[in-house]
C-alpha positions as CSV (number, residue, x, y, z in Angstrom):
1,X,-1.8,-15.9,2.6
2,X,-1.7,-16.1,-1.4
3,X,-0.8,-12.3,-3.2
4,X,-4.6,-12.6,-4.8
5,X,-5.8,-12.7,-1.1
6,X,-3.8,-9.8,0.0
7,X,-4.9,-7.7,-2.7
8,X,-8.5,-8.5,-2.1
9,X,-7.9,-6.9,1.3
10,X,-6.5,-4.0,0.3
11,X,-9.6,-3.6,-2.2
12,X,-11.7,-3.9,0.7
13,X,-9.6,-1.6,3.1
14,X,-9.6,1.0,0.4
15,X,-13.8,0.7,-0.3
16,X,-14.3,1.0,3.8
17,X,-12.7,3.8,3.9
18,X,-14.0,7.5,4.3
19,X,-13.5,10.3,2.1
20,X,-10.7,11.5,3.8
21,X,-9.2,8.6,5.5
22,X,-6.0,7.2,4.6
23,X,-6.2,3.9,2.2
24,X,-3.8,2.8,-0.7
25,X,-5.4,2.8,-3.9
26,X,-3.8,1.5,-7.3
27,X,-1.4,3.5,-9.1
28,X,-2.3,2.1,-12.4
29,X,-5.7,1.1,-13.1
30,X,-5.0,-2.3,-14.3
31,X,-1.9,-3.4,-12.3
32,X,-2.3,-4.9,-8.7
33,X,1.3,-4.7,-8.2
34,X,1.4,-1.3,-7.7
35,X,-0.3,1.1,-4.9
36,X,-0.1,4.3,-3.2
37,X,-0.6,5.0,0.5
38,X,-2.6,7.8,-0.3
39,X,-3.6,10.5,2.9
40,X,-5.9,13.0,1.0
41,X,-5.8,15.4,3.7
42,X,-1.6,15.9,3.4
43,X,-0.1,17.6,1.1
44,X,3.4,15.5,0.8
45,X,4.6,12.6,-1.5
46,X,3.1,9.7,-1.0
47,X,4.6,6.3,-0.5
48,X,4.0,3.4,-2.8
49,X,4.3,-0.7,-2.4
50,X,5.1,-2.5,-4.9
51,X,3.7,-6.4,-4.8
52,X,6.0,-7.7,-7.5
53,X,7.4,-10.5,-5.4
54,X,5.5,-13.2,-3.9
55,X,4.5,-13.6,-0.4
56,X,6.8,-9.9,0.0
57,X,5.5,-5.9,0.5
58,X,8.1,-3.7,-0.6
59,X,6.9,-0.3,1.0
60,X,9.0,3.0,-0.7
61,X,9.4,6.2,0.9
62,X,10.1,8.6,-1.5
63,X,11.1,11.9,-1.0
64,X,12.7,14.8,-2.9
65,X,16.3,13.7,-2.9
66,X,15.5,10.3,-5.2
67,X,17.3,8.8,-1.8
68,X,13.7,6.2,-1.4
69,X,13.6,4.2,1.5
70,X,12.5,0.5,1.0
71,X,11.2,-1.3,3.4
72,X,10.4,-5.2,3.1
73,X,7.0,-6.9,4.7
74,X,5.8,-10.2,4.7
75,X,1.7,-10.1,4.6
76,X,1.3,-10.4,7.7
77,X,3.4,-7.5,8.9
78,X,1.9,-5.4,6.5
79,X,-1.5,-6.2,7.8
80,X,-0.7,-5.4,11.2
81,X,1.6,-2.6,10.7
82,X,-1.3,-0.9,9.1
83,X,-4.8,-2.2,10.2
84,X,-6.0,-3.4,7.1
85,X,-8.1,-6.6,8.9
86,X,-10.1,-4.3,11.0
């Protein structure tokens, strides 16, 4: 899978989705290499992936130490880990 395919799925996952269901959404308007798993319902810091590098999901935990946790994906994982092919 090409990163332009990827991101057309995670468009698609994120218009799918209900008012308050979980879906990443941009984190600047014009940059698909940066989202936010956001979970309107929770109040809590939300993690981001960053698309950067080809055929690679780096997914950050943050949290209120500045101690983020990144975690690498291929595509693939990503899209299972987190249902976005339903």
């Amino acid at each position: 899978m090409e990163k332009k395919e990827f991101i057309e799925l995670l468009n698609k996952f994120e218009k799918k989705t209900k008012l308050f269901d979980n879906r990443f959404t941009r984190k600047y308007h014009n940059d698909d290499d940066y989202w936010v798993y956001s979970r309107p319902a929770i109040d809590c810091i939300e993690p981001e992936i960053n698309l950067t590098e080809d055929y690679k999901v780096k997914f950050i935990q943050l949290d209120f130490n500045n101690t983020n946790t990144i975690i690498e994906y291929t595509y693939d994982e990503f899209i299972t880990k987190y249902n976005l092919n339903k």
